[in-house]
C-alpha positions in Angstrom: 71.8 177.6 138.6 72.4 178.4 134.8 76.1 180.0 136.6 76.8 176.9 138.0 75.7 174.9 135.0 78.1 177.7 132.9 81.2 177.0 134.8 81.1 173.2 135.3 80.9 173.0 131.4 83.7 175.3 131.2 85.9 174.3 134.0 85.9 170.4 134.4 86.1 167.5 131.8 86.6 169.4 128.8 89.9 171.0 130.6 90.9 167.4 132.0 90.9 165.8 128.1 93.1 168.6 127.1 95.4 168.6 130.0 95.7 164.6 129.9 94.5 163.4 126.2 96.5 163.3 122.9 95.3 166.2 121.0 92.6 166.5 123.5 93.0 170.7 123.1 91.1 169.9 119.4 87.9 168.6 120.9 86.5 172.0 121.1 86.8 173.0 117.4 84.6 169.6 116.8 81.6 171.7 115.0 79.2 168.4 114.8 78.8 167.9 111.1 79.0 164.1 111.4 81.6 163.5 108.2 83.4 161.6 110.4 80.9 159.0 111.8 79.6 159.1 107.9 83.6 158.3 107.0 84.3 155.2 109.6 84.1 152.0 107.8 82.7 150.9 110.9 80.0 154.0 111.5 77.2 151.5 112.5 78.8 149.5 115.3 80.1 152.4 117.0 78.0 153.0 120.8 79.2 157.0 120.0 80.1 158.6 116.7 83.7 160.7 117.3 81.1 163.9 117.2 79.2 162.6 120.2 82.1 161.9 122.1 83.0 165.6 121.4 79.6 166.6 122.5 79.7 164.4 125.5 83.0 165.8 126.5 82.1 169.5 126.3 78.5 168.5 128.0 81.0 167.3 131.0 79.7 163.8 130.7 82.8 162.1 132.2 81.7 158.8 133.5 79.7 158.0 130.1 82.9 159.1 127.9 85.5 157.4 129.7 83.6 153.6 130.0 82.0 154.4 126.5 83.5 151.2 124.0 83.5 153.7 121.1 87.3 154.9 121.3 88.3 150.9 121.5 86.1 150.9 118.0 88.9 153.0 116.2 90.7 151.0 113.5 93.3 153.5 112.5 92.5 154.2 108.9 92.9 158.1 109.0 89.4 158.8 106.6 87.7 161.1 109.1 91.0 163.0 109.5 91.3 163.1 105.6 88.0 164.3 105.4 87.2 166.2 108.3 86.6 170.2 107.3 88.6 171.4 110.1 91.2 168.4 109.8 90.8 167.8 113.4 93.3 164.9 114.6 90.2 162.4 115.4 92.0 159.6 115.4 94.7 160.7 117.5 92.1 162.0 119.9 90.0 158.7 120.2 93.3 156.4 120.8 94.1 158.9 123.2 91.0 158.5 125.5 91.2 155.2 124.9 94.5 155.4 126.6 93.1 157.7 129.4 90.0 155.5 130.4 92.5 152.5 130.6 95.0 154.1 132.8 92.2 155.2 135.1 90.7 151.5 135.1 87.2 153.1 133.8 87.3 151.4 130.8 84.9 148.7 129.6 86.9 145.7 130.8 85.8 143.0 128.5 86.0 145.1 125.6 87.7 142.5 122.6 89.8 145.6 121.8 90.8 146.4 125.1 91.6 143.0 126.4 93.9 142.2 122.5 95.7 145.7 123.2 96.7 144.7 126.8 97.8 141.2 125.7 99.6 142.3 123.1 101.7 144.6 125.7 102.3 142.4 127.9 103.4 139.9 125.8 105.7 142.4 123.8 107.4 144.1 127.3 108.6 140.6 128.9 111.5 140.2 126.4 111.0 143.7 124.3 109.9 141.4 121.4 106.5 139.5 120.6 105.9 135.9 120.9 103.4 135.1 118.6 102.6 131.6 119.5 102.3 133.0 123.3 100.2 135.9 122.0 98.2 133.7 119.6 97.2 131.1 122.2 96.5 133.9 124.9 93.8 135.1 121.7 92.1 131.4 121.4 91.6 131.3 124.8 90.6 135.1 125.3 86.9 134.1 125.8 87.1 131.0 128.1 88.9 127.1 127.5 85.9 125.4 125.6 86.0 128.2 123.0 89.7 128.8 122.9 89.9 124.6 122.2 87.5 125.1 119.6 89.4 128.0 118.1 92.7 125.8 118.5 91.4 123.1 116.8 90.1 125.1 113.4 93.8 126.7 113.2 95.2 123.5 113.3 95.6 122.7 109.6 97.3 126.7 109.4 99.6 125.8 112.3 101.1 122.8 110.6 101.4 124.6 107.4 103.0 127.3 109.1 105.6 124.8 110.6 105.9 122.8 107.2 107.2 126.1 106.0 109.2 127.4 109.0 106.9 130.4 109.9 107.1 128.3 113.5 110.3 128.4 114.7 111.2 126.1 118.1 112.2 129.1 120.0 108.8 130.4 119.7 107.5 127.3 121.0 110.4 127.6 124.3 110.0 130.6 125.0 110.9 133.1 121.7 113.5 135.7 120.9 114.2 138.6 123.2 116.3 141.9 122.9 119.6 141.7 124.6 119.4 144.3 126.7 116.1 143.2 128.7 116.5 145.2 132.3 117.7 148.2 130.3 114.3 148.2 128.2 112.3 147.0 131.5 113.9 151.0 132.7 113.1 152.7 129.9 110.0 152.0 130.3 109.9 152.8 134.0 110.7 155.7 133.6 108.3 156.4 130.7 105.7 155.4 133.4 106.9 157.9 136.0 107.0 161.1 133.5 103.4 160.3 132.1 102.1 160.0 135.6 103.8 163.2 136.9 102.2 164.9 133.6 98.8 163.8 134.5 96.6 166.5 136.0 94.0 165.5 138.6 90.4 167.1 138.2 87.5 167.1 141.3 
């Protein structure tokens, strides 16, 4: 039994984060002193602290990591990389099983992050720029109509400033500016698709 217990740590989801996760071959050098949860500006609202993640990976708990809300929590702003003793990529690690969980479909679907982050790629691959007033109104209406009208009506006052002052051009409002080549962008990214799903690595 301990044999068994011995090879399924080794063999299974640690190896599948570092075959199919950014940086995902750092996860073992994680030695649990916490300066990174201590670090995040938002430490306190995470479900799991980066170190527990880390934990959780190389304890082979795959199904809690991968619909866990903490990598969705990451804001970018580098302090437990610039303080972590083994300068670990964290952050690079965390976005990157964000990324893995959401290509899988196990992550949290109504996480805020989660559902913002696929908005703002959809909106941003149909014409290979991004429509604010699209993406904006796809936000006020993110949690249902009656709040999106209530959130549409309190950014009233900024909207009409915003066209007072030109920020809110007409082609937004038709539509917006796209890159010229559109199909040729539509195939890059294609093709982008195809190579990062040949490189993934199944795990049983």
């Amino acid at each position: 039994m301990a044999s068994d217990a011995i090879n399924y740590y080794r063999n299974n989801f640690l190896k599948e984060v570092e075959a199919n996760v950014e940086e995902g071959a750092w996860v073992k050098m994680c030695m649990q002193c916490g300066v990174c949860a201590g670090s995040c500006p938002l430490g306190n609202a995470w479900e799991h602290t980066p170190q527990k993640i880390f934990m959780m990976i190389r304890a082979g708990k795959r199904d809690e990591v991968l619909s866990s809300d903490a990598m969705w929590m990451c804001t970018s702003c580098y302090n437990c990389i610039a303080r972590c003793p083994r300068e670990l990529p964290i952050t690079h690690i965390m976005h990157g099983l964000a990324n893995y969980a959401h290509r899988l479909g196990l992550a949290p679907k109504n996480q805020p992050t989660r559902k913002f982050a696929t908005m703002f790629w959809n909106n941003l691959t149909k014409k290979g720029r991004v429509n604010e007033l699209k993406l904006g109104i796809a936000l006020y209406f993110m949690n249902g109509l009656v709040n999106g009208i209530k959130v549409a009506i309190k950014a009233m006052p900024l909207g009409m400033s915003m066209m007072k002052t030109k920020r809110l051009s007409p082609m937004e409002i038709l539509g917006g500016h796209g890159i010229k080549d559109t199909s040729g962008f539509h195939a890059i990214l294609k093709k982008a698709r195809e190579i990062e799903d040949a490189k993934m690595k199944k795990f049983d």
